[in-house]
C-alpha positions in Angstrom: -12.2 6.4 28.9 -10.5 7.7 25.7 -13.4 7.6 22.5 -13.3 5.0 20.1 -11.7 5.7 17.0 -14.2 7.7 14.4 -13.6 6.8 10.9 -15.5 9.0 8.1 -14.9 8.5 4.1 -15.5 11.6 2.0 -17.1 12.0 -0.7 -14.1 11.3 -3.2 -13.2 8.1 -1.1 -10.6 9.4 1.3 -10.8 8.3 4.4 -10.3 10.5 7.8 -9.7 8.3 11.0 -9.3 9.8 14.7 -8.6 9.4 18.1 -9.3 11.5 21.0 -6.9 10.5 23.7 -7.6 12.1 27.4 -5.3 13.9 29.4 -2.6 14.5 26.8 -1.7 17.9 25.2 -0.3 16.3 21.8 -2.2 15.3 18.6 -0.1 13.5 16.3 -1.4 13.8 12.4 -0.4 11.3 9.4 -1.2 11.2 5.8 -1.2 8.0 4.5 -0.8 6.9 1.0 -1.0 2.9 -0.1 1.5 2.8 -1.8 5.1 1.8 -1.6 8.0 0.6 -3.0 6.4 -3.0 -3.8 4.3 -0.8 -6.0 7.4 -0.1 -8.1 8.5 -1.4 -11.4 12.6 -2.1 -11.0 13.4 0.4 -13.6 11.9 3.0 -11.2 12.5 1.3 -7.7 13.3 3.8 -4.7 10.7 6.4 -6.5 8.1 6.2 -3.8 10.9 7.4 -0.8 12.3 10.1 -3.7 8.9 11.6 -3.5 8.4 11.1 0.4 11.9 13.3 0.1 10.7 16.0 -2.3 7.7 16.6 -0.7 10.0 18.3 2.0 11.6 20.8 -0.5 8.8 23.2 -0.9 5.7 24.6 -2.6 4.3 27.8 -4.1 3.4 29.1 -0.8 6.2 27.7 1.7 10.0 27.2 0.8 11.6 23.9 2.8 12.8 25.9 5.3 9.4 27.4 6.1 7.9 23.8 6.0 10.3 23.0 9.3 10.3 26.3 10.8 6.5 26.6 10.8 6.3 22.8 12.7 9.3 23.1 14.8 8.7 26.7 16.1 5.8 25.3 17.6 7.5 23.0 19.5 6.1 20.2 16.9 8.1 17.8 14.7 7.6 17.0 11.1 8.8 14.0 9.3 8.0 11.3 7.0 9.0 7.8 6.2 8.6 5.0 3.2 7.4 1.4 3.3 6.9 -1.8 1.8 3.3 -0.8 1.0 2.8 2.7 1.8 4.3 6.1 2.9 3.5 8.7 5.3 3.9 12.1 5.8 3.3 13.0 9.5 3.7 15.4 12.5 3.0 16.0 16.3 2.0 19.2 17.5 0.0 20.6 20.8 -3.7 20.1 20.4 -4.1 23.8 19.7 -1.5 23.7 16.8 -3.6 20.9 14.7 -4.8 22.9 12.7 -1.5 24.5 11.6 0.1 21.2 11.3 -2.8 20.1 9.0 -2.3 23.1 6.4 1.7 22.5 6.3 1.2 19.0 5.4 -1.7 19.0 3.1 0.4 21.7 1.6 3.3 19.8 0.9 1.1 16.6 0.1 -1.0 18.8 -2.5 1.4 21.1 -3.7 4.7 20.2 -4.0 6.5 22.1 -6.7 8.9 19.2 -7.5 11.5 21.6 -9.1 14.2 20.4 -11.6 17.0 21.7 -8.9 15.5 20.3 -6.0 15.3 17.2 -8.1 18.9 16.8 -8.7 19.8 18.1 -5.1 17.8 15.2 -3.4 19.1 12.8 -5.7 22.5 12.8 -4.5 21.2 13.3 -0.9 19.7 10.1 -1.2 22.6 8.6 -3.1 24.7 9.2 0.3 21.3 7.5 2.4 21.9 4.5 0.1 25.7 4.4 0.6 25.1 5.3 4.6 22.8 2.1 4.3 25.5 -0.3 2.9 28.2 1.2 5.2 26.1 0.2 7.9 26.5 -3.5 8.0 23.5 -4.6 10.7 21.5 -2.6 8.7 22.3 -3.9 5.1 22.1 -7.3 6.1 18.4 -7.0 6.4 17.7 -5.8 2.5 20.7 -8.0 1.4 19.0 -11.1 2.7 15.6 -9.9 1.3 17.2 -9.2 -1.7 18.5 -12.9 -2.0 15.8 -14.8 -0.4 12.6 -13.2 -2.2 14.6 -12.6 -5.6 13.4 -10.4 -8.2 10.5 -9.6 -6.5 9.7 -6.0 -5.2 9.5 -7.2 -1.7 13.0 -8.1 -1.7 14.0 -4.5 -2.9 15.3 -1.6 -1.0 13.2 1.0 -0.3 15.6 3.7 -1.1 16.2 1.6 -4.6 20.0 1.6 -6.0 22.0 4.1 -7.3 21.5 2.9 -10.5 17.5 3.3 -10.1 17.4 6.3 -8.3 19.7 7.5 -11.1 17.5 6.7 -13.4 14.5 8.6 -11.9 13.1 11.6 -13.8 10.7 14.7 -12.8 8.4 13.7 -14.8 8.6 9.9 -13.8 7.8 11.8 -10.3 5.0 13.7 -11.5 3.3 10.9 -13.2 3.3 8.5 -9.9 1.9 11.4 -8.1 -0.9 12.0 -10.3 -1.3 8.4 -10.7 -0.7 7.1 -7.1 -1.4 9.7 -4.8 -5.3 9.7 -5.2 -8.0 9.9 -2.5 -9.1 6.9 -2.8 -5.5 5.8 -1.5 -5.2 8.2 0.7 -6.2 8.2 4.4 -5.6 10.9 7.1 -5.2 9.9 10.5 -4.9 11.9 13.6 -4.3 10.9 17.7 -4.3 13.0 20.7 -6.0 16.3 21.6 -8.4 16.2 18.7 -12.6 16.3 17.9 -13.2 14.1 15.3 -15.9 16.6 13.6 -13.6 19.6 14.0 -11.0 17.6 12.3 -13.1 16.4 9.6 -13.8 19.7 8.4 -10.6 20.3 8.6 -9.7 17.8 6.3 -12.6 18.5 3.5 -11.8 22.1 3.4 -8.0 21.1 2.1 -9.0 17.4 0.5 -12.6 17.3 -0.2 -12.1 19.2 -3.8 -9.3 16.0 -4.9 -10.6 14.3 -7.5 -9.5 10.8 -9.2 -9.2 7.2 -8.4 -6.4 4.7 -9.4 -7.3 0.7 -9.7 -4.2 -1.0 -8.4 -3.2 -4.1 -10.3 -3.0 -7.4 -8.3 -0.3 -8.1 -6.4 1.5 -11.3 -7.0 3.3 -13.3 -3.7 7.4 -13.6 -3.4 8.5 -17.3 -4.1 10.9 -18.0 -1.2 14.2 -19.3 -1.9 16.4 -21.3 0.6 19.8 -21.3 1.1 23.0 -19.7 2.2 23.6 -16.3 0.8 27.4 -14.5 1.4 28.0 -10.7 0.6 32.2 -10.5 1.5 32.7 -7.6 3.3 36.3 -6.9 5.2 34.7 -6.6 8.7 35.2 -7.5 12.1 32.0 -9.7 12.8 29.4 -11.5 10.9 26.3 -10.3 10.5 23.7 -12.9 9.8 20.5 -12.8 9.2 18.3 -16.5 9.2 14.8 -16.4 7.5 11.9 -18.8 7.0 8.0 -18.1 5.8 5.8 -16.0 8.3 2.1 -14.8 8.1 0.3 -12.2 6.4 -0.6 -9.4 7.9 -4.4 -10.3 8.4 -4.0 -13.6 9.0 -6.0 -14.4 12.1 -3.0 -16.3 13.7 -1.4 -12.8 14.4 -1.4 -13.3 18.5 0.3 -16.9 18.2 3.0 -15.6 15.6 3.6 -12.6 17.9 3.7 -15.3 21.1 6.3 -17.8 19.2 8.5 -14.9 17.7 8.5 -13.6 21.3 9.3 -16.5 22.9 12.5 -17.4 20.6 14.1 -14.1 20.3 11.9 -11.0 21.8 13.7 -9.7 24.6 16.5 -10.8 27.3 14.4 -13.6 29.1 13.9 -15.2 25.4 15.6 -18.4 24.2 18.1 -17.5 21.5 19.1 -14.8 24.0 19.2 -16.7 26.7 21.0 -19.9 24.3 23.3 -17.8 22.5 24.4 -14.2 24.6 24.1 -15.0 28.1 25.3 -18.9 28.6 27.9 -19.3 25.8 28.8 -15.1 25.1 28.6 -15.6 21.9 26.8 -12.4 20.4 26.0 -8.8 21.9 23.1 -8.2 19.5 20.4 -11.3 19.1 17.0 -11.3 18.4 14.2 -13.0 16.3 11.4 -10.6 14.6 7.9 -11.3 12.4 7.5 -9.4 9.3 4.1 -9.4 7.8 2.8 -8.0 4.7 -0.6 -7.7 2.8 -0.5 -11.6 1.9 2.8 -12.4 2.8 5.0 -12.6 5.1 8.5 -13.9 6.9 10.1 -14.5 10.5 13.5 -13.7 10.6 16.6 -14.1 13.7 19.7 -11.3 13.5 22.8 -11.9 15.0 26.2 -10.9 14.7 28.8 -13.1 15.5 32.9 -13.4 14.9 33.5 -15.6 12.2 35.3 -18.5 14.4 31.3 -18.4 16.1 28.9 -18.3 13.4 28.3 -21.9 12.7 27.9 -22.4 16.2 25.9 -19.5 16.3 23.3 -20.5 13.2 23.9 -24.8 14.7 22.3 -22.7 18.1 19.9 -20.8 15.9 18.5 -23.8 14.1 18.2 -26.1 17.7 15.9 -23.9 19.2 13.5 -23.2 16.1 13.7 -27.2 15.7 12.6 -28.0 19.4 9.7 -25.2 19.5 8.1 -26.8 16.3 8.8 -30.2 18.3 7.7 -29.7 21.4 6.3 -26.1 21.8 6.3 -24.2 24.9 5.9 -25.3 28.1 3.4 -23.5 30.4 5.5 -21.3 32.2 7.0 -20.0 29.2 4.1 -19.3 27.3 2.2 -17.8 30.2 5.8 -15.6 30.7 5.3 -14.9 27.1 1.6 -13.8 27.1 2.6 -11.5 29.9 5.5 -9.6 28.5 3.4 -9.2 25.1 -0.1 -8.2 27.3 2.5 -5.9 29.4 4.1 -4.0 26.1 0.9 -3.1 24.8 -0.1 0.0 27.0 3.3 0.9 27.3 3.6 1.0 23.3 0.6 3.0 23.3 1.6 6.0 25.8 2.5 8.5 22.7 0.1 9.7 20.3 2.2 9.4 17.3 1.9 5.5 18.4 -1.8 5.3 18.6 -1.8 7.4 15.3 0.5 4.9 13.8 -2.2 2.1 15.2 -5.3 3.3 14.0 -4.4 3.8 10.3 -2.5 0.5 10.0 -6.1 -1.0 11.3 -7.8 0.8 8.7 -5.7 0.1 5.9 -4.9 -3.9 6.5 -7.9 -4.6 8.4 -10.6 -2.0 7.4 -11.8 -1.4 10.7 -10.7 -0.7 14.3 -9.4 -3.7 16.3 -9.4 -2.3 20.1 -6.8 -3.1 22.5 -9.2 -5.3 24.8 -9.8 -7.4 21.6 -6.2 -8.0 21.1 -5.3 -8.4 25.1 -7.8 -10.8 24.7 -7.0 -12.6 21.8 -3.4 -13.1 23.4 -4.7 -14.1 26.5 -7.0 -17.4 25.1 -3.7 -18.4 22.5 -3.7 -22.1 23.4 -0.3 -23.9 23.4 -1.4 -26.0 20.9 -1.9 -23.6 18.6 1.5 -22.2 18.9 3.1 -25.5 18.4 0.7 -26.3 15.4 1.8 -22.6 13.9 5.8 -23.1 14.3 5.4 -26.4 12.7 4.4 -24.6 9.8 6.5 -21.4 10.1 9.8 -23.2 10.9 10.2 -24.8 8.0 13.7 -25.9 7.1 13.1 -26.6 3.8 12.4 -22.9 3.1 15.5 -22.0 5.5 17.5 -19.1 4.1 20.6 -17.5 5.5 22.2 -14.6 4.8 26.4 -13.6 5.7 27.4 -10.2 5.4 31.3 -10.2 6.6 34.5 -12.5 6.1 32.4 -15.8 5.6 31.8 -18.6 3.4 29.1 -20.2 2.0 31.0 -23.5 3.8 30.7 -22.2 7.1 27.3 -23.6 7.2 25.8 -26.3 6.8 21.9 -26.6 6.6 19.7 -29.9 7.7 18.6 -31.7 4.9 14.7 -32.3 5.5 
């Protein structure tokens, strides 16, 4: 039996969370901070991934290329990576290595020099991620139809911001959302693997417990969604499209039958749209649904990507199958199929320790406690098909229907129910 997670708060409110996972050699190590680019104003969008970036390029004790070298010739891997609503700075080493891991990241976290020439140099680095992004078309449709369908609303911005934002991004606009952002009492440190929660605590105090300061996040107001069809013209090959209606927050209690009815439309090869679209009329390589859930918010989207003689029958094909779960649900087979493959993913999900490390600070930070595997198999397992049904009748909701083109397509090309 692997322990529970252990969860301790220090005395200057950050919290340390761990895992001890049996039989494995790894620990993997994250520090957390709640706060991403929805915390952003749009003058200053994309600042929360320039820091994540910076934080990489050195401090008064280790240049960048120390940072990797020290990780890496330890077998280990360091990385980090920007969110919605928060941004981590992690690494996965042996067991015997955690404590050399720790010191490299609180390092970087703590004591980042954030000089004027590393400033500029990452600027343009991320200038090429943002252009990579937009060359990329199955990747830009995502932010493009976020963009369009939650307008003007940090939600719907990119995480790496624009050029224009990121150009506009100063040292000192860095150093102030550090200072202000990166408190403890925003900050939690989460580890998986070959670890001793006590060990590791003291770990942690030694490097955190002397941070000091708190910052009172304002409130958060919710996207308004707005329906439609949404073109981008792009001189490509296929069209991507991306088809979005509302979804659940991420603490809604409903999270079991959004994951179930998400599943069943477009989660794998046995699913409907997959089934529908790819494997009886060849319409699409690449289909699939997927939830999206934030703090208080959230949307459940389908990708495909189509040639542009297909792509009314491909969103026609779409629509029909959202329209006949919310209609008549899923039949028994199907929704005991469904259970399975989700009950089935779960362990197999949770076989590396940067997953379960991933897991138990997510718990912590949207939940505030642990929510064990058992409780979720179980919660899966008692989903009635009513409640499904009763959820996509709210969910799939054509009157909140957006649709976003990225290729040679026309807003004509579709045309939506009228509800």
């Amino acid at each position: 039996m692997n322990e529970n997670p252990r969860i301790t708060r220090l005395d200057n409110g950050l919290r340390v969370v761990t895992e001890n996972v049996r039989d494995v050699a790894s620990v993997a190590i994250g520090i957390w901070v709640e706060s991403g680019s929805r915390n952003e104003s749009q003058n200053h969008n994309g600042i929360s991934h320039f820091i994540e970036h910076l934080l990489f390029k050195g401090t008064a004790r280790r240049s960048a290329r120390d940072v990797a070298e020290e990780i890496e010739s330890l077998g280990g891997s360091v990385n980090a990576f920007t969110d919605k609503e928060c941004t981590c700075y992690h690494a996965r080493v042996l067991g015997k290595h955690t404590e050399t891991a720790l010191d490299v990241l609180s390092d970087i976290f703590l004591n980042s020099t954030f000089r004027p020439e590393d400033v500029d140099l990452e600027r343009e680095v991320i200038l090429q991620e943002i252009f990579d992004c937009e060359d990329s078309p199955e990747e830009y449709v995502h932010d493009y139809f976020l963009e369009s369908y939650w307008p003007g609303h940090p939600l719907g911005w990119a995480i790496t911001g624009t050029a224009d934002s990121v150009g506009r991004i100063t040292r000192d606009d860095i150093i102030r959302f550090v200072r202000e952002r990166y408190s403890p009492d925003r900050v939690l440190i989460a580890a998986a693997g070959a670890v001793d929660h006590d060990e590791f605590l003291e770990m942690c105090r030694q490097r955190f417990g002397g941070q000091r300061g708190t910052y009172e996040a304002p409130a958060e107001d919710r996207p308004d969604f707005n329906p439609g069809v949404f073109v981008c013209r792009r001189d490509l090959e296929q069209v991507h499209i991306v088809a979005g209606m509302p979804g659940i927050a991420e603490s809604d209690h409903r999270r079991d039958a959004a994951e179930i009815l998400v599943t069943a439309l477009g989660g794998g090869m046995s699913s409907r749209l997959f089934q529908s679209v790819r494997e009886e009329r060849g319409l699409a390589y690449s289909i699939y649904a997927f939830p999206t859930s934030f703090r208080d918010i959230g949307y459940t989207g389908v990708y495909a990507a189509t040639s542009r003689e297909h792509v009314s029958q491909v969103v026609d094909l779409i629509l029909a199958e959202i329209m006949s779960i919310a209609a008549s649900g899923l039949d028994k087979a199907e929704l005991e199929r469904t259970k399975g493959q989700l009950i089935g993913s779960i362990p197999l999900a949770l076989e590396s320790t940067e997953s379960r490390m991933l897991r138990i600070a997510r718990n912590q930070m949207y939940y505030g406690k642990e929510i064990s595997v058992e409780e979720i198999i179980e919660s899966i397992r008692n989903t009635t098909a009513d409640e499904v049904m009763s959820l996509a009748r709210e969910l799939f909701s054509l009157e909140r229907l957006g649709v976003a083109l990225l290729g040679d397509a026309e807003e004509s090309m579709i045309e939506l129910p009228t509800v």
